[in-house]
C-alpha positions as CSV (number, residue, x, y, z in Angstrom):
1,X,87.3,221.8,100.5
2,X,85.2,222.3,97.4
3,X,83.8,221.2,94.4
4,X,85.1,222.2,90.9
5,X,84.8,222.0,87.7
6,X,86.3,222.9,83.9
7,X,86.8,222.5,80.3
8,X,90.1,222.1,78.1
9,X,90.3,222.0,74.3
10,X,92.7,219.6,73.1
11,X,92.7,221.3,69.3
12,X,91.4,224.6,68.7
13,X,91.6,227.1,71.5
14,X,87.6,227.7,71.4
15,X,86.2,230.4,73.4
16,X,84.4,228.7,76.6
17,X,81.1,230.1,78.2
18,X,81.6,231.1,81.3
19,X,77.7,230.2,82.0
20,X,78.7,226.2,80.9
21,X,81.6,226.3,83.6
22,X,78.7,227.6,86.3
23,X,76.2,225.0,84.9
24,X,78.4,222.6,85.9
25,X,79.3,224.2,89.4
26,X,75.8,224.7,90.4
27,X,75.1,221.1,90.6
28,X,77.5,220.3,93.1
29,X,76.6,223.5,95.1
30,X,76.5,221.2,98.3
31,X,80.6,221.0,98.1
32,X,80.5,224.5,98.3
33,X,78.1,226.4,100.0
34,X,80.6,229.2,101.0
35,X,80.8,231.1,97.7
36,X,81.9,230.6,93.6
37,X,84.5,231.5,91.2
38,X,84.4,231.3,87.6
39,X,87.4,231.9,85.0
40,X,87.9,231.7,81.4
41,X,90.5,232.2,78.9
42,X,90.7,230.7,74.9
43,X,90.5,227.1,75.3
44,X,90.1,226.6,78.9
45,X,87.7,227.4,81.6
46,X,87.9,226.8,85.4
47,X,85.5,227.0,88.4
48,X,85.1,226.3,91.9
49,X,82.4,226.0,94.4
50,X,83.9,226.6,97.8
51,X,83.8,225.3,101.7
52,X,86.0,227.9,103.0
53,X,88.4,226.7,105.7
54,X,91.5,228.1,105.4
55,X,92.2,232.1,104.6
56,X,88.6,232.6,104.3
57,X,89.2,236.4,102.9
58,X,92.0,235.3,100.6
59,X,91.6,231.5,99.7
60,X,89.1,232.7,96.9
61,X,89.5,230.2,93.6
62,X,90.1,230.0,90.8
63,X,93.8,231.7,92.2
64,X,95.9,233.2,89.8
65,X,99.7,233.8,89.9
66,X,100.8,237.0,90.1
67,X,102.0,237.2,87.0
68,X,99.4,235.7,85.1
69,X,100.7,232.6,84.1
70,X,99.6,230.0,86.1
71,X,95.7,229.5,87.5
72,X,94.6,226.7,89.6
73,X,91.0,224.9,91.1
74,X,91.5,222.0,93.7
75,X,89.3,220.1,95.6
76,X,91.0,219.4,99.1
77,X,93.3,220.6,101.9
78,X,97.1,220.4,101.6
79,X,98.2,219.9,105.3
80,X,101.4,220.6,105.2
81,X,101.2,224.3,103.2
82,X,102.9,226.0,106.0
83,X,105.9,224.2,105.8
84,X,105.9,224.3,102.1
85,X,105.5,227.9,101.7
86,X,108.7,228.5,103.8
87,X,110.7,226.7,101.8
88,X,109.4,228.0,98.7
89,X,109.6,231.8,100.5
90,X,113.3,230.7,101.2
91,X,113.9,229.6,97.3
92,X,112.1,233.1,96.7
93,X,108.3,232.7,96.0
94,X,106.4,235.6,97.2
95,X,103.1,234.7,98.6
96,X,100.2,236.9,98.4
97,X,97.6,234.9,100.6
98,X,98.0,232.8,103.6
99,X,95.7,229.5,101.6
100,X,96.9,226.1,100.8
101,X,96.0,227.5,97.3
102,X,98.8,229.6,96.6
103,X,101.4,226.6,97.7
104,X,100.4,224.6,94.7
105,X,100.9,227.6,92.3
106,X,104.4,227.9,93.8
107,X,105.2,224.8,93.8
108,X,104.3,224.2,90.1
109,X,106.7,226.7,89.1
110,X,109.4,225.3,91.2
111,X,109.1,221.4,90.6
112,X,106.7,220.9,87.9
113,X,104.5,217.6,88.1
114,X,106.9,216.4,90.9
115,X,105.4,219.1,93.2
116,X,102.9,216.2,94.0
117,X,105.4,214.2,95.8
118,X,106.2,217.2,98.5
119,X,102.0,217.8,99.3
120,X,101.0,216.0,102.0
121,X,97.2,215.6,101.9
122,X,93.4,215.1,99.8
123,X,93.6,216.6,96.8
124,X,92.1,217.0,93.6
125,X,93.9,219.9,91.2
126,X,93.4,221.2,88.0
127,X,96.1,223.8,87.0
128,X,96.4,225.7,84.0
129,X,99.7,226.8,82.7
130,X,99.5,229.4,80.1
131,X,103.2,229.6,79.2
132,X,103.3,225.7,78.0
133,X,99.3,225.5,77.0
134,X,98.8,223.0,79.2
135,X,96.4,221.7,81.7
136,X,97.7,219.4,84.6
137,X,95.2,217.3,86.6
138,X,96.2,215.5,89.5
139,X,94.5,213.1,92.5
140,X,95.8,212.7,95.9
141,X,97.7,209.0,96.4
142,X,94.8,207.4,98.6
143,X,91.7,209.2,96.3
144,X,90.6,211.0,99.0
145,X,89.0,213.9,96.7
146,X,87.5,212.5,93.6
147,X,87.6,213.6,89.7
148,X,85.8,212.3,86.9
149,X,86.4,213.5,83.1
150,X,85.7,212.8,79.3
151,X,86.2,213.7,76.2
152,X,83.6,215.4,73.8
153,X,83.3,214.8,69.9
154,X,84.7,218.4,69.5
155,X,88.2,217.9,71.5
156,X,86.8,219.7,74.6
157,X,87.5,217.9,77.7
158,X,85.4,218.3,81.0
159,X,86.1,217.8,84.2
160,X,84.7,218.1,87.4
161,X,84.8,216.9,91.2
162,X,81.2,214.3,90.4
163,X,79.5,212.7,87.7
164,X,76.4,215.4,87.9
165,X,78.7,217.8,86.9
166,X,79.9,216.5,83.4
167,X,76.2,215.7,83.1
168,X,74.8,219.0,83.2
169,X,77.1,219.7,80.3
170,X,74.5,219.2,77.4
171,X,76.6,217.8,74.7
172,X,77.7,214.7,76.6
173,X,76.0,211.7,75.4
174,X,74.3,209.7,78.5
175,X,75.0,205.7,77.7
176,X,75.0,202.8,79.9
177,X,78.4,201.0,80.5
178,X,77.0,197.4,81.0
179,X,81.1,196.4,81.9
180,X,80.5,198.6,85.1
181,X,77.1,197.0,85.9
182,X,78.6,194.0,86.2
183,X,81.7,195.6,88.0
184,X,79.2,197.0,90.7
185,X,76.9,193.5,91.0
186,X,80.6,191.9,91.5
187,X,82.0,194.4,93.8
188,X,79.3,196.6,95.5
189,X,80.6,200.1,93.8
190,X,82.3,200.9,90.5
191,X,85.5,201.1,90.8
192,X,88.1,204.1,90.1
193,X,88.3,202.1,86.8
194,X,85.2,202.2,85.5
195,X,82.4,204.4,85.2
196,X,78.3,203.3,84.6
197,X,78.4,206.2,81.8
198,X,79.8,205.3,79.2
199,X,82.8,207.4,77.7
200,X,83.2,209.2,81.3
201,X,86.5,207.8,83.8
202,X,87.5,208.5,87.0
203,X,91.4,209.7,87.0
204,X,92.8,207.0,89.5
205,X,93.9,207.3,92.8
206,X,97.6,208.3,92.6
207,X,97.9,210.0,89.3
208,X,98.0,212.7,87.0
209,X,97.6,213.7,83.6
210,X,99.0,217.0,81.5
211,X,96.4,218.1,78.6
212,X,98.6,219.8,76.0
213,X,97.2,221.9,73.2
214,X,97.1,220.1,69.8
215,X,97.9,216.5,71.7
216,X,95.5,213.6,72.2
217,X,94.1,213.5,75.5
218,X,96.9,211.1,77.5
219,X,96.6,208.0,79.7
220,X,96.8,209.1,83.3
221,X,100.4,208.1,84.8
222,X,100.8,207.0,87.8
223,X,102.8,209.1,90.4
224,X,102.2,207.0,93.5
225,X,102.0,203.9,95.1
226,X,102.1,201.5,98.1
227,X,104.6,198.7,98.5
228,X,104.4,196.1,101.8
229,X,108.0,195.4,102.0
230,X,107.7,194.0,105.3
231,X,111.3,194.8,106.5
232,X,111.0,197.4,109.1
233,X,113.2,196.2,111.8
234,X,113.5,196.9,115.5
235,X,112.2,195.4,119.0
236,X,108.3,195.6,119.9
237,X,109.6,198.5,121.9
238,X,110.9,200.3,118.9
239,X,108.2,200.2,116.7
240,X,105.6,201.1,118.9
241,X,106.9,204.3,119.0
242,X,107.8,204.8,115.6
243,X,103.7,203.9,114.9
244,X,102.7,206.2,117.8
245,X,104.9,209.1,116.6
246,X,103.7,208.7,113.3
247,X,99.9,208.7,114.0
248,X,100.3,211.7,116.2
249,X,101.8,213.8,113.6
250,X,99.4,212.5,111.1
251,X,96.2,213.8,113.7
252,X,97.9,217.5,114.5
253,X,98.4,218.4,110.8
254,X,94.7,217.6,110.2
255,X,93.5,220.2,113.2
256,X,94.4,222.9,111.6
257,X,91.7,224.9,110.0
258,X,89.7,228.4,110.5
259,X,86.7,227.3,110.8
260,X,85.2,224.7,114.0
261,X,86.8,221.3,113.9
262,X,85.7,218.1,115.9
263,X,85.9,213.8,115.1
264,X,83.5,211.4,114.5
265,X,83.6,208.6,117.5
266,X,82.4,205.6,117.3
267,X,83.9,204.1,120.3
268,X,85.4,201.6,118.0
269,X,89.7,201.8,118.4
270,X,90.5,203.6,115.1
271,X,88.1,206.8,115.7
272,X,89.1,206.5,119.5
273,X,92.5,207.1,118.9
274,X,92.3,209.9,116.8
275,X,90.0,211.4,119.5
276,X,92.9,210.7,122.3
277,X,95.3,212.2,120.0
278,X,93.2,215.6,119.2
279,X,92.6,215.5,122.8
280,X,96.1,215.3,123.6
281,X,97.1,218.3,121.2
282,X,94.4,220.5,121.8
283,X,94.3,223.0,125.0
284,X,90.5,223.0,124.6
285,X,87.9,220.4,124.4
286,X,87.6,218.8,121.2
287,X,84.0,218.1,119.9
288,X,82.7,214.6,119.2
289,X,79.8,212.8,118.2
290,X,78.4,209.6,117.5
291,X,74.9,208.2,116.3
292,X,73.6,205.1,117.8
293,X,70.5,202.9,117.2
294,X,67.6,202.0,118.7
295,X,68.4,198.3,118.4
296,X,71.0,197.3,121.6
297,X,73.0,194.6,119.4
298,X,73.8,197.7,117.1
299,X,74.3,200.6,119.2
300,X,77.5,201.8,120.5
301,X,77.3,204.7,121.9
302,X,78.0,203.8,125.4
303,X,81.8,202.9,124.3
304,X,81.9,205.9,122.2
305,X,81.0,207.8,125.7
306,X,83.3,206.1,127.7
307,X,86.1,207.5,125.6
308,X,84.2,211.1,125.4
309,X,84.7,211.2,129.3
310,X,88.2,209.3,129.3
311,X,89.2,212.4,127.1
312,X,86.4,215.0,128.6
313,X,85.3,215.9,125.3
314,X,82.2,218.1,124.4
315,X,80.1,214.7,122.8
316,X,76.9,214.8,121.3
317,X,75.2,211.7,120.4
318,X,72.0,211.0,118.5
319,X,69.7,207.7,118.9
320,X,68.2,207.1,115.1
321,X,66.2,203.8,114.1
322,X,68.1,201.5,111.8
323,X,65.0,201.8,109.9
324,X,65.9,204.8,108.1
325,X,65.1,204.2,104.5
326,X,63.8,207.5,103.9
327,X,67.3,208.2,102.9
328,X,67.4,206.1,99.8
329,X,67.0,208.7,97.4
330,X,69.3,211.4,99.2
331,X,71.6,208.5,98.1
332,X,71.2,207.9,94.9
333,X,71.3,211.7,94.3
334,X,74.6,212.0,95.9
335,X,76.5,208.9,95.0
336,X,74.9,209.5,90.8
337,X,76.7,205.8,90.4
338,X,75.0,202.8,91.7
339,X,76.8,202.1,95.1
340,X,75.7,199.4,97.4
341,X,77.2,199.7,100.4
342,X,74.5,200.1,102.9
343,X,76.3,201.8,106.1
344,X,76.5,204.9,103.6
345,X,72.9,205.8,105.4
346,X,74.3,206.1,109.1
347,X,77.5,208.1,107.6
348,X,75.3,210.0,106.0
349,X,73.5,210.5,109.7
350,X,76.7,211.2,111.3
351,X,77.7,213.4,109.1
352,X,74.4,215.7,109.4
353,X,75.1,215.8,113.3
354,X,79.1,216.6,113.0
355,X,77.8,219.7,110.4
356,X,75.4,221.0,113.4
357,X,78.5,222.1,115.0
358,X,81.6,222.0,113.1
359,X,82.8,222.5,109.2
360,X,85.9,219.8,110.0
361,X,85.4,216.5,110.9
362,X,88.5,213.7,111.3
363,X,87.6,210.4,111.0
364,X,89.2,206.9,111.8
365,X,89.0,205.5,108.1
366,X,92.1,203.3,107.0
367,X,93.5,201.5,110.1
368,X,92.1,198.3,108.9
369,X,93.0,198.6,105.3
370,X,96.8,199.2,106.1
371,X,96.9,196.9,109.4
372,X,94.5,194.3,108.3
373,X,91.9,195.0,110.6
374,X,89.3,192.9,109.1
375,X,88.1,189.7,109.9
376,X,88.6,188.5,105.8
377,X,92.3,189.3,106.9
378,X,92.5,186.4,109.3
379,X,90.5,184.2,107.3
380,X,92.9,184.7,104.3
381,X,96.1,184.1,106.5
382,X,94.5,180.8,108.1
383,X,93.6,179.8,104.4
384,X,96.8,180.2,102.9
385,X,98.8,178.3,105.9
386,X,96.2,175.5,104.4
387,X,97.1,175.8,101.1
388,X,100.7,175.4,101.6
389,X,100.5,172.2,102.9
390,X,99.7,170.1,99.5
391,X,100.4,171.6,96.1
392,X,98.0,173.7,93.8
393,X,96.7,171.1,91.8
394,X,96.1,168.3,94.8
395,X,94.2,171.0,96.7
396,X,91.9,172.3,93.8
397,X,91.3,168.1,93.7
398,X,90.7,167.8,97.1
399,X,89.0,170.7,98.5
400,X,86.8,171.2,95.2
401,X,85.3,167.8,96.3
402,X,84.4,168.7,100.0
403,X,83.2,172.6,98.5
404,X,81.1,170.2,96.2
405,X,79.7,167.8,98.8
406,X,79.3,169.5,101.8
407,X,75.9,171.2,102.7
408,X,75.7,175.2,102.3
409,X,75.3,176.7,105.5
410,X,75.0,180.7,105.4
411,X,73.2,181.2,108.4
412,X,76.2,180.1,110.2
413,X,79.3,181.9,111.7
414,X,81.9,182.2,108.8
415,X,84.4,179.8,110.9
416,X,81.8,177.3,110.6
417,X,81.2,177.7,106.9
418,X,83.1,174.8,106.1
419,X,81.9,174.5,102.8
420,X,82.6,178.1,101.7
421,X,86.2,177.6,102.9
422,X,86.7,174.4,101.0
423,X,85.7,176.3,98.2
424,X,87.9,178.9,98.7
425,X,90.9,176.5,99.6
426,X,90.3,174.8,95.6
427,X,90.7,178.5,94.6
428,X,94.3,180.7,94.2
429,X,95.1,183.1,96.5
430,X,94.4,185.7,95.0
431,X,90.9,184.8,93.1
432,X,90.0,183.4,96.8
433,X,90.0,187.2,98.6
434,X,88.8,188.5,95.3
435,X,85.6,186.7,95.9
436,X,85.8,187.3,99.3
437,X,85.5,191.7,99.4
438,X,83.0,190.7,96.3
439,X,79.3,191.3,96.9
440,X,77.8,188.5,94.6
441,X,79.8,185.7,93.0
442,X,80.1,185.3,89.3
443,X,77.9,182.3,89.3
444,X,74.7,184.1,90.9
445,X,75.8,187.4,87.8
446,X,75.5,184.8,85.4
447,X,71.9,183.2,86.3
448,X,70.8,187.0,86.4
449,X,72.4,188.1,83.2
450,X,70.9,187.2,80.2
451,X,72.8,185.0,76.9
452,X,72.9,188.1,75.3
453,X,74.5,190.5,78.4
454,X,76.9,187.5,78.9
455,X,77.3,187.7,75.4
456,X,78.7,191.4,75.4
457,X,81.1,191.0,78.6
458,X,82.9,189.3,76.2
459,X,84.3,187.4,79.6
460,X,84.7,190.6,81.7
461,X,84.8,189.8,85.2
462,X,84.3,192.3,88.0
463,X,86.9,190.5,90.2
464,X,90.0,189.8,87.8
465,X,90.9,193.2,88.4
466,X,91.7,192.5,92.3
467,X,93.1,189.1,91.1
468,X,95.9,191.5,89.0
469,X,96.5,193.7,91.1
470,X,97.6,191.0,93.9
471,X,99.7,189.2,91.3
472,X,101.1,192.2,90.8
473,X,101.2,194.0,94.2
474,X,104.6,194.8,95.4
475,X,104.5,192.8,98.4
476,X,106.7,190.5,100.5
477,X,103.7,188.2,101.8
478,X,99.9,187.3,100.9
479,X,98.8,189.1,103.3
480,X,100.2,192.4,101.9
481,X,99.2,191.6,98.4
482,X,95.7,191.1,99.7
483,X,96.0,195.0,101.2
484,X,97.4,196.3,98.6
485,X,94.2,195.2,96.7
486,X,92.3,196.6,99.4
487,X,94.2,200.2,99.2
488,X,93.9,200.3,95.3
489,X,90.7,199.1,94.9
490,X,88.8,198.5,97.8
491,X,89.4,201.9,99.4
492,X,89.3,204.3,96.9
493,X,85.9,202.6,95.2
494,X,84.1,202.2,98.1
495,X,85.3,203.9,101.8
496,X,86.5,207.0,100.4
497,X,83.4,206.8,98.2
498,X,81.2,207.0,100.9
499,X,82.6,209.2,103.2
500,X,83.4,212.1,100.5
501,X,79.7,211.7,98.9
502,X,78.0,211.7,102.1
503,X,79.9,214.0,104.0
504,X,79.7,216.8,101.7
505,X,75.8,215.9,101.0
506,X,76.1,218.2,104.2
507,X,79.2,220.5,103.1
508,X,81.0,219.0,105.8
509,X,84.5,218.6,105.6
510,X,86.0,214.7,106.3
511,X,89.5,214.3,107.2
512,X,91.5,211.1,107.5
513,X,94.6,211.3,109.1
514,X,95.1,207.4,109.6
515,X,95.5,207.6,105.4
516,X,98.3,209.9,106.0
517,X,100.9,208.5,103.1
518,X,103.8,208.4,105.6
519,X,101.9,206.6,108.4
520,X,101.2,204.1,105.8
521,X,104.7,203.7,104.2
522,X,105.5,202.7,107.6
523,X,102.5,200.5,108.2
524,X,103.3,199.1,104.9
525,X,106.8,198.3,106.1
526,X,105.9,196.2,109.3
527,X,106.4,192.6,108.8
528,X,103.4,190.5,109.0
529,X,103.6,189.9,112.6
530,X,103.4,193.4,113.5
531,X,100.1,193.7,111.7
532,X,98.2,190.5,112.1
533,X,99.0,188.1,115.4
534,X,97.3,185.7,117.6
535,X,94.6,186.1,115.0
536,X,94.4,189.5,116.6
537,X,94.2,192.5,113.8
538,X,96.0,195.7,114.2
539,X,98.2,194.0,116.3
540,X,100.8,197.0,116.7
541,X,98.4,199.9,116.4
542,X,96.1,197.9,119.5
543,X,100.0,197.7,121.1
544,X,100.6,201.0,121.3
545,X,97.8,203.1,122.0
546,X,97.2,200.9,125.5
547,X,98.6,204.1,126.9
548,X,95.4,205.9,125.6
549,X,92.5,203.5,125.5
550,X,91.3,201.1,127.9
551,X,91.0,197.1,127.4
552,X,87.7,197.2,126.9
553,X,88.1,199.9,124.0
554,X,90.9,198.0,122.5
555,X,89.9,194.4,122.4
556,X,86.1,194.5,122.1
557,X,84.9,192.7,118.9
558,X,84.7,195.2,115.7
559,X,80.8,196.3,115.0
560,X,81.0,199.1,112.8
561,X,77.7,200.6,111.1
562,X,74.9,197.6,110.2
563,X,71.8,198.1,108.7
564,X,68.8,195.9,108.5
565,X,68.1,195.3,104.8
566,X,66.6,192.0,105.0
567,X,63.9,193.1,107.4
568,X,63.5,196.2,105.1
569,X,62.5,194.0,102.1
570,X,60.0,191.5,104.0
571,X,58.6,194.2,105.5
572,X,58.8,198.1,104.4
573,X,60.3,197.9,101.4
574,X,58.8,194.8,100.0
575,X,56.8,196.6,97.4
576,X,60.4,197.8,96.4
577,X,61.1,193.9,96.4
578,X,58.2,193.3,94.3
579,X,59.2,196.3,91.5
580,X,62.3,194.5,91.1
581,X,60.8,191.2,90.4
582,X,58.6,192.9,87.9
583,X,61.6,194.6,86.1
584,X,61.4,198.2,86.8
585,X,64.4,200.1,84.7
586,X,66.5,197.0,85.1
587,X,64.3,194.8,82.5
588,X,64.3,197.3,80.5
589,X,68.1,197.4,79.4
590,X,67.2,193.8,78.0
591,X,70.6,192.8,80.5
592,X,68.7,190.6,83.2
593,X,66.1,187.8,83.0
594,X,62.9,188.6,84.7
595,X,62.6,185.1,86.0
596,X,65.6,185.3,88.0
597,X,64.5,189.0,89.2
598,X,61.2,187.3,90.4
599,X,62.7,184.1,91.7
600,X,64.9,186.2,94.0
601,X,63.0,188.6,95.6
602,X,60.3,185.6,95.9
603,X,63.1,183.2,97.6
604,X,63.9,186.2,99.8
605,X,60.2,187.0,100.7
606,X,59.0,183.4,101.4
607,X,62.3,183.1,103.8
608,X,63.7,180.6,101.1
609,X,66.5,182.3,101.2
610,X,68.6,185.6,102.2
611,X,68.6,188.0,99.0
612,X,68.8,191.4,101.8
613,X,72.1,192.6,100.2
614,X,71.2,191.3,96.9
615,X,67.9,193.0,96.6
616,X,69.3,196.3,98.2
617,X,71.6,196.1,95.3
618,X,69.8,195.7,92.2
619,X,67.3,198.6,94.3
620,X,70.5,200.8,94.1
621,X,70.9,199.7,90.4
622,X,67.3,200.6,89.5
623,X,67.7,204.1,90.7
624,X,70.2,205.4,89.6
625,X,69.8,203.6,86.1
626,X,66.4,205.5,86.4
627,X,68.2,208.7,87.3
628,X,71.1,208.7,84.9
629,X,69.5,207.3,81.7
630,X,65.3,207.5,82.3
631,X,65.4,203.7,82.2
């Protein structure tokens, strides 16, 4: 685990300053507190900052082949190296070290680009080939580990593991993107997509790209994907295993490292399972914590120890106030992109108290992306049955009518919403969940936008991209298309987001071995039933860890981390409230009308109406705005 960074130039082999590579590096110092490597060569330059966990004498990056040829920086663990490196020992690789490293050096020589497809794990690579001139740059299939790049006036092409690091570069040209603004007020984060600098991408989750000397930089090709088939077959029986057996292998290959190694435990089912199945591997007592909160509705950390002494665990827990603010800035210093997703301050909490003890963490993330765990899951289902009972053009007719006439109701449960689920109901499928996993709807953008922002869109829409991708998703059922949105988009731009940014805020190491690609291929193959039934998520998953987890474990209603923002901005933060209605960094890019700035955070302080997530949003906006460009 680590952060890294480098330069390539596409034309003219120029020499590269080592001191620009380490500029680079020493912003992202938290990734890797554990030591730095610098290496540079005509045209190319690569570093690392490391978190050593496996081979800590001989792990060192960047790694060079033996003979020279090859040298490779990555981000990441590759879980299954061991088996790997003796198959490449059999095809008569000789192996120097006993790192992860040295497996994707061998592995490039043997199998090219294709070596991705035989890692199993969260990576982000960057491997020069001197032979063929060429740099190859790859991201693991989920986007676990992340990598941003651009492209300079001169040719030169930077990489590097986050946006601070291209940043410190000095020749790169800091410009707001106002396409990802309105990407982030739509969806909460900006996506793998999109970037708020402009000229600066992410490579996607799931793909690769080979720099060659004297070529243009090339799209990024993708080298991975997800398809919900739906056509696994067997009894209940059956399948339950196959889910069990997967999960299992997917938890022991993560608990390997060299360093101390626990899980995050919520008491929720997903991060209760992995414990049960750490617990189950392990011949000593596997460390856990959890943070709860000071508020009973929100704390859970009497589940989380009911599973700690189910599994006799060493568990550590910490009580911290919902009201915890203070972190705002840590935030925006760590995430460099506006990202609203508020629970980021309890991971962030969690983290700091798993890096206390161990360097390792697993984590529950991904059973409710590939098992549709959420409650927008159901909802969907229940809507389309609707749907299909008058045609497309009768039900925009008819339910657009009731979404027009009945009253508006968000203070109520979302069952008894009735008028946001006519609305939905008068929409497609797919632009119905787009708005669904949205954070603001594209009516509210365009009261805030101004004629001339609207203007320069030129009809971008922050959700069309989810609508696409579900058109488009290879998927036997709604229900899959609506996860394979989720995986592509959801997860990558916001839950992986999140946990990488804040746990290695704390150079902690996150691992999620329900994201393991083979688990979810599976998952993926389960027919609808398997995943969602009786309105019950999970369904399967639930089913087979009853062996493990008690009733009370397995069928209490999902909490997961909750924050107070709406309190915050009546209250402590209402002279935040008040900045935004004034303008702050936001009126000054001349996108948003101050009357609508003031009207909301007025609404929202009167009791009007609830702006919480809204005003925590454009807050998140302001900041980093402030931060990146010195609006």
């Amino acid at each position: 685990m680590c952060g890294i960074a480098g330069i390539f130039h596409l034309d003219t082999p120029k020499p590269v300053d080592p001191a620009r590579v380490k500029q680079m590096l020493d912003v992202i110092a938290h990734r890797g507190p554990d030591g730095e490597g610098v290496w540079t060569a005509a045209g190319v330059g690569l570093g690392q900052r490391r978190l050593a966990i496996i081979d800590i004498a001989g792990g060192t990056q960047p790694m060079h082949a033996a003979d020279g040829r090859l040298t490779v920086v990555f981000n990441g663990e590759i879980y299954n190296y061991r088996e790997l490196r003796a198959d490449l020992e059999a095809w008569g690789a000789v192996f120097r070290t006993h790192s992860d490293t040295e497996v994707i050096l061998h592995g490039w020589r043997r199998w090219g680009p294709a070596c991705l497809d035989h890692f199993s794990g969260m990576f982000a690579i960057a491997l020069f080939d001197h032979d063929q001139q060429c740099l190859f740059v790859a991201r693991d299939r989920l986007g676990v580990k992340p990598l941003y790049y651009t492209e300079l006036s001169d040719g030169a092409v930077l990489f590097g593991s986050e946006l601070k690091a291209l940043l410190a570069h000095p020749r790169v040209r800091r410009s707001p993107d106002l396409s990802a603004v309105e990407d982030f007020l739509g969806l909460g984060y900006v996506p793998d997509d999109a970037c708020i600098v402009a000229g600066v991408k992410k490579l996607p989750a799931g793909h690769h790209m080979i720099l060659r000397r004297n070529h243009r930089l090339p799209e990024p090709q993708r080298w991975w994907d997800i398809g919900f088939s739906g056509d696994a077959r067997g009894s209940v029986k059956d399948l339950e295993h196959q889910l069990t057996d997967h999960m299992r292998m997917a938890v022991r290959s993560r608990m390997f490292a060299d360093v101390p190694l626990g899980a995050f435990l919520s008491g929720g089912v997903d991060s209760s399972a992995v414990v049960a199945l750490m617990a189950e591997a392990s011949r000593t007592a596997v460390e856990t914590c959890s943070i709860g909160f000071d508020v009973p509705d929100l704390d859970e950390t009497a589940h989380a120890r009911l599973v700690a002494e189910r599994f006799a665990t060493h568990h550590r827990e910490r009580i911290v106030s919902p009201d915890d603010f203070g972190l705002i800035d840590t935030l925006v210093h760590h995430f460099d992109e506006p990202f609203a997703d508020a629970s980021a301050l309890p991971m962030y909490r969690v983290c700091e108290l798993a890096r206390e003890r161990v360097t390792v963490a697993l984590s529950g993330d991904g059973a409710d992306e590939a098992l549709a765990g959420y409650r927008r899951h159901r909802f969907f289902v229940n809507e389309n049955r609707a749907r299909g009972l008058m045609s497309m053009q009768i039900g925009a007719r008819v339910f657009g009518a009731l979404g027009r006439a009945y009253p508006k109701a968000d203070w109520a449960p979302r069952p008894l919403r009735a008028k946001s689920t006519f609305q939905a109901l008068a929409r497609s499928p797919e632009e119905a969940y787009a708005r669904a996993i949205g954070f603001t709807t594209p009516e509210l953008r365009a009261r805030l936008f101004t004629p001339e922002a609207t203007a320069q869109l030129a009809g971008h829409r922050a959700e069309q991209r989810i609508e696409v991708a579900m058109r488009n998703a290879p998927a036997a059922d709604w229900l899959g298309r609506a996860q394979y949105a989720d995986m592509t988009i959801w997860m990558p731009g916001d839950i992986l987001t999140k946990v990488d940014r804040m746990s290695m805020a704390v150079s902690l190491e996150a691992r999620e071995p329900l994201l393991d690609h083979k688990l979810l291929a599976f998952e993926a193959s389960l027919p609808q039933s398997m995943r969602l039934r009786g309105g019950q998520g999970k369904w399967l998953m639930k089913h087979a860890m009853r062996r493990y987890l008690p009733d009370e474990i397995l069928h209490r209603p999902k909490m997961g981390f909750v924050t107070p923002i709406s309190a915050w901005f009546r209250g402590p933060l209402a002279g935040e409230a008040d900045r935004i209605a004034r303008g702050a960094a936001l009126a000054n890019t001349g996108w948003f009308r101050p009357d609508e700035l003031a009207r909301v955070a007025g609404d929202h302080r009167s009791g009007r109406a609830d702006h919480g997530r809204l005003l925590w949003q454009l807050m998140m906006l302001d900041k980093s705005l402030t931060r990146l460009f010195g609006a």
